[in-house]
Structure formats: C-alpha cells, structure tokens
C-alpha positions as CSV (number, residue, x, y, z in Angstrom):
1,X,0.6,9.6,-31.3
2,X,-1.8,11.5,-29.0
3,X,-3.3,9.6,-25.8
4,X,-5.7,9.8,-23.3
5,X,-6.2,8.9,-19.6
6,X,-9.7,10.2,-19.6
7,X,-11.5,8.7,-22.6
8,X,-10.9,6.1,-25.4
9,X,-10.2,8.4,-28.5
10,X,-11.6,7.5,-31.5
11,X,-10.5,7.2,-34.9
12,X,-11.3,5.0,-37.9
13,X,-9.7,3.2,-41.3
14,X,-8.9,6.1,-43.3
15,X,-11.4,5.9,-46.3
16,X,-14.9,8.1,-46.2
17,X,-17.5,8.2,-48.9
18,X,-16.7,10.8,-51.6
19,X,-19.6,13.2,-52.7
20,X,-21.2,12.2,-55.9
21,X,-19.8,14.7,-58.1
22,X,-16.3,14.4,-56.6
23,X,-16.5,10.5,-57.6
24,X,-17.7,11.2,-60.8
25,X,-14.5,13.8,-61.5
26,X,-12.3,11.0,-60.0
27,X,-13.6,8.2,-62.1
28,X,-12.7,10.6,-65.2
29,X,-9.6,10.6,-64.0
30,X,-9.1,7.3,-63.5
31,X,-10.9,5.9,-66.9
32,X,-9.0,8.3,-69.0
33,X,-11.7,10.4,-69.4
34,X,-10.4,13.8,-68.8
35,X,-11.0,16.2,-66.2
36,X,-9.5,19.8,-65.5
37,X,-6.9,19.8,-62.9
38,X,-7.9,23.1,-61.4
39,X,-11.6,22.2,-61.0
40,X,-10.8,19.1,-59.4
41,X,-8.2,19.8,-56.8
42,X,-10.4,22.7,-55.7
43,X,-13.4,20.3,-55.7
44,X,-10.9,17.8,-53.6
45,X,-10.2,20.6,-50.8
46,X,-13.7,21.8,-50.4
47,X,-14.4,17.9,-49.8
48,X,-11.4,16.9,-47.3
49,X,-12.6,20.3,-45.4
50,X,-16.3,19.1,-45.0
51,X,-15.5,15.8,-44.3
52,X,-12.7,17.2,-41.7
53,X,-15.7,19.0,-40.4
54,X,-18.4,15.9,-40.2
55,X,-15.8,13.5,-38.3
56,X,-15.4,16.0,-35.7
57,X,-19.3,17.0,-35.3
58,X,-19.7,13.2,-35.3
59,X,-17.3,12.8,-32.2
60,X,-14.2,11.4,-34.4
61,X,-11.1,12.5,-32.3
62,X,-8.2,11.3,-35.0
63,X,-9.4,12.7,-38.2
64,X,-7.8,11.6,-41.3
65,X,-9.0,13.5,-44.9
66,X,-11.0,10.6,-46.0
67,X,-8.6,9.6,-49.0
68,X,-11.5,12.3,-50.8
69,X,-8.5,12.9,-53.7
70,X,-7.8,9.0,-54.3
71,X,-9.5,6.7,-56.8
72,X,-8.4,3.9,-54.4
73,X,-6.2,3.3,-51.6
74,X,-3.4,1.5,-53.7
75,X,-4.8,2.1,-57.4
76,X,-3.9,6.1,-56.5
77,X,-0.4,5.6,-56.8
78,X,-0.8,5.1,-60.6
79,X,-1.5,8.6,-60.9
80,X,2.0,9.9,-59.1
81,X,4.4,7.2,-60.4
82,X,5.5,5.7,-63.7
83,X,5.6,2.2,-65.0
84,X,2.0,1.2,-64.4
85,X,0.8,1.7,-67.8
86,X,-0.6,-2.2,-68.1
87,X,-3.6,-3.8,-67.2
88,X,-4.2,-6.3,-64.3
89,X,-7.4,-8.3,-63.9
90,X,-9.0,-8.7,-60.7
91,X,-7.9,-11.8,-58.5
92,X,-9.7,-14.7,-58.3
93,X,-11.1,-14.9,-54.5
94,X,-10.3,-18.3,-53.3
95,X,-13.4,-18.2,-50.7
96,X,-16.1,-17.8,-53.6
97,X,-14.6,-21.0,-55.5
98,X,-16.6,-23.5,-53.0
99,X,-19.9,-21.4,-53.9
100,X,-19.9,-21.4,-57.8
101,X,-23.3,-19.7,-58.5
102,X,-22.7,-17.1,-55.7
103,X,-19.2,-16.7,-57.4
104,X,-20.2,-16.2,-60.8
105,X,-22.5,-13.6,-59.8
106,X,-20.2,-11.6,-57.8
107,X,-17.8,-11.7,-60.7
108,X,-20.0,-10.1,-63.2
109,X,-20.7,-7.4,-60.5
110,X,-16.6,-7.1,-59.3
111,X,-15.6,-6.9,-63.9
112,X,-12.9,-4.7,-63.2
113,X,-9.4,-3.8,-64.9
114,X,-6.4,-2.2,-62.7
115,X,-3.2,-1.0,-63.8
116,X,-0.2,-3.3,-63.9
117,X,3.1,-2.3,-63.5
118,X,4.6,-2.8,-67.3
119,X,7.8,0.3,-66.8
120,X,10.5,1.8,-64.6
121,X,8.9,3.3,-61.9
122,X,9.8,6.8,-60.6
123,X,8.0,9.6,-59.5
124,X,6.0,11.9,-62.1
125,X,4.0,13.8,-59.7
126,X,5.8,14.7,-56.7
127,X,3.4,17.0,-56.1
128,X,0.1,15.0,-55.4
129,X,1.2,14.0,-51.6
130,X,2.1,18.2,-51.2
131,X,-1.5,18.8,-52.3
132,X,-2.9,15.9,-49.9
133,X,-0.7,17.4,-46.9
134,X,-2.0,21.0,-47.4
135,X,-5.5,20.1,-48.1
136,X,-5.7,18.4,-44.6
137,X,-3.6,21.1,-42.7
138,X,-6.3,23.5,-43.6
139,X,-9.1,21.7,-42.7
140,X,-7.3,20.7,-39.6
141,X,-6.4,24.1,-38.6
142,X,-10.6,24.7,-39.0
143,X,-11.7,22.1,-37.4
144,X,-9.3,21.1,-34.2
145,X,-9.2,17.2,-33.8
146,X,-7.4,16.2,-31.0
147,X,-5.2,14.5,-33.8
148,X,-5.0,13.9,-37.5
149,X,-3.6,10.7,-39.5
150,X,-3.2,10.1,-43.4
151,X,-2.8,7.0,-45.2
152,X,-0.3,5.4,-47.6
153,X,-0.3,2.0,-49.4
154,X,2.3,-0.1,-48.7
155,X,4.6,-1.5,-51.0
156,X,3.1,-5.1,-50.4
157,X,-0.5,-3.3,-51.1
158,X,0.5,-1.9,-54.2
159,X,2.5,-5.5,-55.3
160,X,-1.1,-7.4,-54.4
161,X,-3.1,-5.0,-56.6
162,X,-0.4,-4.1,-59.8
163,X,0.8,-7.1,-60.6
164,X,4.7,-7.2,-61.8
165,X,5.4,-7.6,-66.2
166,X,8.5,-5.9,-65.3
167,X,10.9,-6.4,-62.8
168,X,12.8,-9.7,-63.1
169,X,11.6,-11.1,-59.6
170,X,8.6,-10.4,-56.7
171,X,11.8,-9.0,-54.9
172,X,12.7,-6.3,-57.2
173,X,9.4,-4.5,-57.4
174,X,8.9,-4.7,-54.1
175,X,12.5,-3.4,-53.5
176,X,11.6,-0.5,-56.3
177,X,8.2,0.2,-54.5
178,X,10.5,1.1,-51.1
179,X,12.7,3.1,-52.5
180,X,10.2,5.4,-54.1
181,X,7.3,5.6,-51.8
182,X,9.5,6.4,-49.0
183,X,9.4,9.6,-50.3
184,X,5.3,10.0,-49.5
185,X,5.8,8.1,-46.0
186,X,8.4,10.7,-45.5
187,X,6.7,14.1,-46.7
188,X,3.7,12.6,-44.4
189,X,5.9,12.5,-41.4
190,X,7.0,15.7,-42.0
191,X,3.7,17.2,-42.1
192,X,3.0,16.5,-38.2
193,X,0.4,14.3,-39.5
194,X,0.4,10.5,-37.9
195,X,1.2,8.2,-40.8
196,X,-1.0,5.0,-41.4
197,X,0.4,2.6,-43.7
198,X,-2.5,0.4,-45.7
199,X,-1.2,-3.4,-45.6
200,X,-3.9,-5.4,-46.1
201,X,-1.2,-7.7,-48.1
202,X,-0.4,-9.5,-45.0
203,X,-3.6,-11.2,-44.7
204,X,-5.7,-10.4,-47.8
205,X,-3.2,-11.6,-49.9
206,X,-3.1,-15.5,-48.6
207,X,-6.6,-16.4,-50.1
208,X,-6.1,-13.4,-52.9
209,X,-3.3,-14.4,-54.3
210,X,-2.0,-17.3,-52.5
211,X,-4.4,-20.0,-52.0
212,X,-2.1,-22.9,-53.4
213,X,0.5,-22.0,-50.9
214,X,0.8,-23.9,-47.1
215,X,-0.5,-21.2,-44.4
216,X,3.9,-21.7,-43.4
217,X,5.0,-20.8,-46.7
218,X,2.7,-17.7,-47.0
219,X,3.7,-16.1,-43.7
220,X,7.0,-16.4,-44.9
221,X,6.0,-13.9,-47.9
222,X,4.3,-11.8,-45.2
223,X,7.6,-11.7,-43.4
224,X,9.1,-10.0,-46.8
225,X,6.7,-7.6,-47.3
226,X,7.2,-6.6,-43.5
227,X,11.1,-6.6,-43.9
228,X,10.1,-4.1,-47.0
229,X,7.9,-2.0,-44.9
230,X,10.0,-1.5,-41.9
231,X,12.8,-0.4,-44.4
232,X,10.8,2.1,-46.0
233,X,9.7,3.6,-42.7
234,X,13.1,3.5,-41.0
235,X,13.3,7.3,-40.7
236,X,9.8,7.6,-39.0
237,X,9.4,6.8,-35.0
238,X,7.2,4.4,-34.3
239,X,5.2,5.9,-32.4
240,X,4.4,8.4,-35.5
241,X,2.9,5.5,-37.3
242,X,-0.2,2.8,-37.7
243,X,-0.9,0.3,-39.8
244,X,-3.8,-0.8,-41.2
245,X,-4.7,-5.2,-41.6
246,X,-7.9,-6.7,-42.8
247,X,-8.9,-9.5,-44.5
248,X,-10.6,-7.7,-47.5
249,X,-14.0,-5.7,-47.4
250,X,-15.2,-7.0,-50.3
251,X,-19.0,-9.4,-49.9
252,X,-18.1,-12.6,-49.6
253,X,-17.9,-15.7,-47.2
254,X,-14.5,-15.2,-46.0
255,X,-14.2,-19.0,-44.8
256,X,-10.7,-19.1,-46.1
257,X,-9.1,-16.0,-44.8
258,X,-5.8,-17.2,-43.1
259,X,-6.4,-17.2,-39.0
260,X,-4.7,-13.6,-37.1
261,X,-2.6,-16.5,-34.8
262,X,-1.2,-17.7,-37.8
263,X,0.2,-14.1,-38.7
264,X,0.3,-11.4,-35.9
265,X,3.8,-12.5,-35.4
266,X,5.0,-11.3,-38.7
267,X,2.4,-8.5,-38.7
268,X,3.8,-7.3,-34.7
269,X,7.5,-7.0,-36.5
270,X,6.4,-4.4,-38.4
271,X,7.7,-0.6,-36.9
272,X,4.5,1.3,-36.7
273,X,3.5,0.9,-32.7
274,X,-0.2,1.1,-33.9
C-alpha cells in the first residue's frame, strides 16, 4: 500500500453512483428481468473508465472502480455463486423500534427482498471477478492514480445479508463462504490491485441482527467472523489489504449502534493493516 511523506493521499469507501441507464441494466439483472450480457459488460467498462477518470480529475489519489458492475456490495455475490436461490427479508433495525411512526415509515420506503442462501454453494461464474479486474486495469492504465483498490464482501457481510436455510449451523456457512470467496480475495491480490474487504458485520450487525444479545456476547460473534476473515486472507500481506467498518448508512437515529471501544479489539485482530 502506497505512502506518502509529502501529502495525505486520499481515497474513499469503494461504492460511486452508477449512471442511470447502467442501474437500470443492473436492476434487470438483479429482478430477473433480463438483460444481454454483452451490452452490459460493455456498458460496465465504459462506466468504471469514466468514473476512473472523475476520481482522479476530482483529486482522488486511490481509485477503486466504483463497484459500477455490482447490484450491491454483498447482494453481488448472488450472481457468481450458487445456493442463494431463497428469499430473505430485510432486518428489523433495532434503533427505529423506540420511534414507531418514524419506523413504520421507513419500512414502507426500505420493502425490500434479498436472496437467502437455500443450496450448496460453489462458484458458477468464475469469471465475473476476471471481468472486474480487467475493467479496472484499463481504466487504471488511462488514468494513473497513484494507487488503485477493489472491494470484496466478507464472509460475515454476506452471512448478515443472506441469511442461512441451509447449512446446519452459523459456523458452517460462514466456514463455506471462506473457502469459496478466497478465490476473489485471491484473483484481487493477484491483480496488483490493493484488496478492501467490506465488514460492516462487525458493528452493523449488533443492532441488525443482534439486539437481544449483551454487547459481551456479541463481540464474541465479531471475534468469529474475524477468525473467518483472517483465514480467508491468509495468503495476502497485510499490507496489501483494508477493511472497510461502519455502523450502516442507512437514515436512521443510530442511538443503538454498539460503541467502536467496545469492538476495535476484535476489529484490530483482523490481517488487513488498513
């Protein structure tokens, strides 16, 4: 990871605002819709190119490609893996229940269905990350950051967002989830591109999908999902790495997120040195 003894180099969270038309073509996608291949991973490189371009006109020194090809940054792995086939429904946000009104508004506006995993998982499109790692390249090679990052959900991520019908324990898909997404932390790494790992399980999660549990008892899930991480990422050097922690940017009051001191501990075993 590139430094500086001159300047503070910027750099952001990894997700830009698609074009209209290019969320339209992903939304197809992701609704079942239909869309044609070809159109849209041309339409996907001509977007990670401009908005390559924009974050270094803007002063952007570490560039990432803006997840322009992902209908989310953990829903996408739907798309490249087996076994998530079933429907989850949105969580409950723990911080909305002391506001009821405010609650049932935000609920009619946040309606929404994600995948659950209901299968095996395994990979069915080994390609995808290929196509995400060339698409950047180019508009790298274009454009010349000083540096260039691409994200990856974690396997806690993707356990928050797909909930488990499946595997016989939390464990197991979390253990499955390793196994094959080390393959797309790897090919990342491979790339030359600086690999950001999207975990906003370990504090999200606690008023997500936790609330009932004793701050104690949830770090020690945090702890897992870090011990899951780190084994997933054994084969890249820290210093190759970030990872990505918030709280959820979703509108709301955000009263009950869990406190950092309560967490950083867990969160600072974690390899990446970012």
């Amino acid at each position: 990871m590139k430094r500086s003894a001159d300047r503070i180099l910027t750099t952001h969270t990894g997700s830009l605002p698609r074009p209209p038309d290019l969320a339209g073509m992903l939304d197809a996608l992701d609704t079942g819709a239909g869309t044609d291949p070809a159109a849209l991973d041309a339409r996907v490189r001509r977007a990670v190119a401009d908005i390559v371009r924009l974050q270094v006109d803007a002063g952007v020194d570490v560039v990432s490609d803006g997840e322009q090809g992902k209908v989310g940054y953990s829903t996408y792995v739907r798309h490249r893996l087996t076994g998530f086939d079933g429907q989850s429904g949105a969580a409950k946000r723990a911080d909305w229940a002391d506001f009821p009104e405010a609650a049932a508004r935000a609920e009619r506006l946040a309606a929404i269905m994600r995948p659950a995993c209901n299968g095996p998982i395994d990979w069915k499109d080994r390609t995808a990350v290929g196509k995400d790692v060339a698409n950047l390249r180019a508009a790298v090679d274009g454009a010349a950051p000083t540096e260039a990052f691409m994200t990856a959900a974690s396997p806690g991520v993707i356990a928050h967002f797909l909930q488990n019908t499946h595997y016989p324990s939390r464990e197991a898909y979390l253990a499955r989830l390793v196994d094959v997404m080390k393959e797309e932390y790897d090919a990342i790494h491979r790339a030359g591109f600086v690999l950001q790992v999207d975990c906003p399980d370990l504090a999200m999660s606690r008023h997500l999908a936790f609330p009932d549990l004793s701050n104690a008892a949830f770090v020690k899930l945090a702890e897992g999902n870090v011990e899951a991480l780190n084994h997933a990422l054994r084969d890249i050097p820290p210093d190759r790495m970030r990872l990505h922690l918030c709280w959820g940017n979703y509108e709301g009051p955000h009263h009950r997120d869990i406190p950092l001191r309560e967490i950083i501990r867990a969160v600072l075993k974690a390899r990446p040195q970012v």
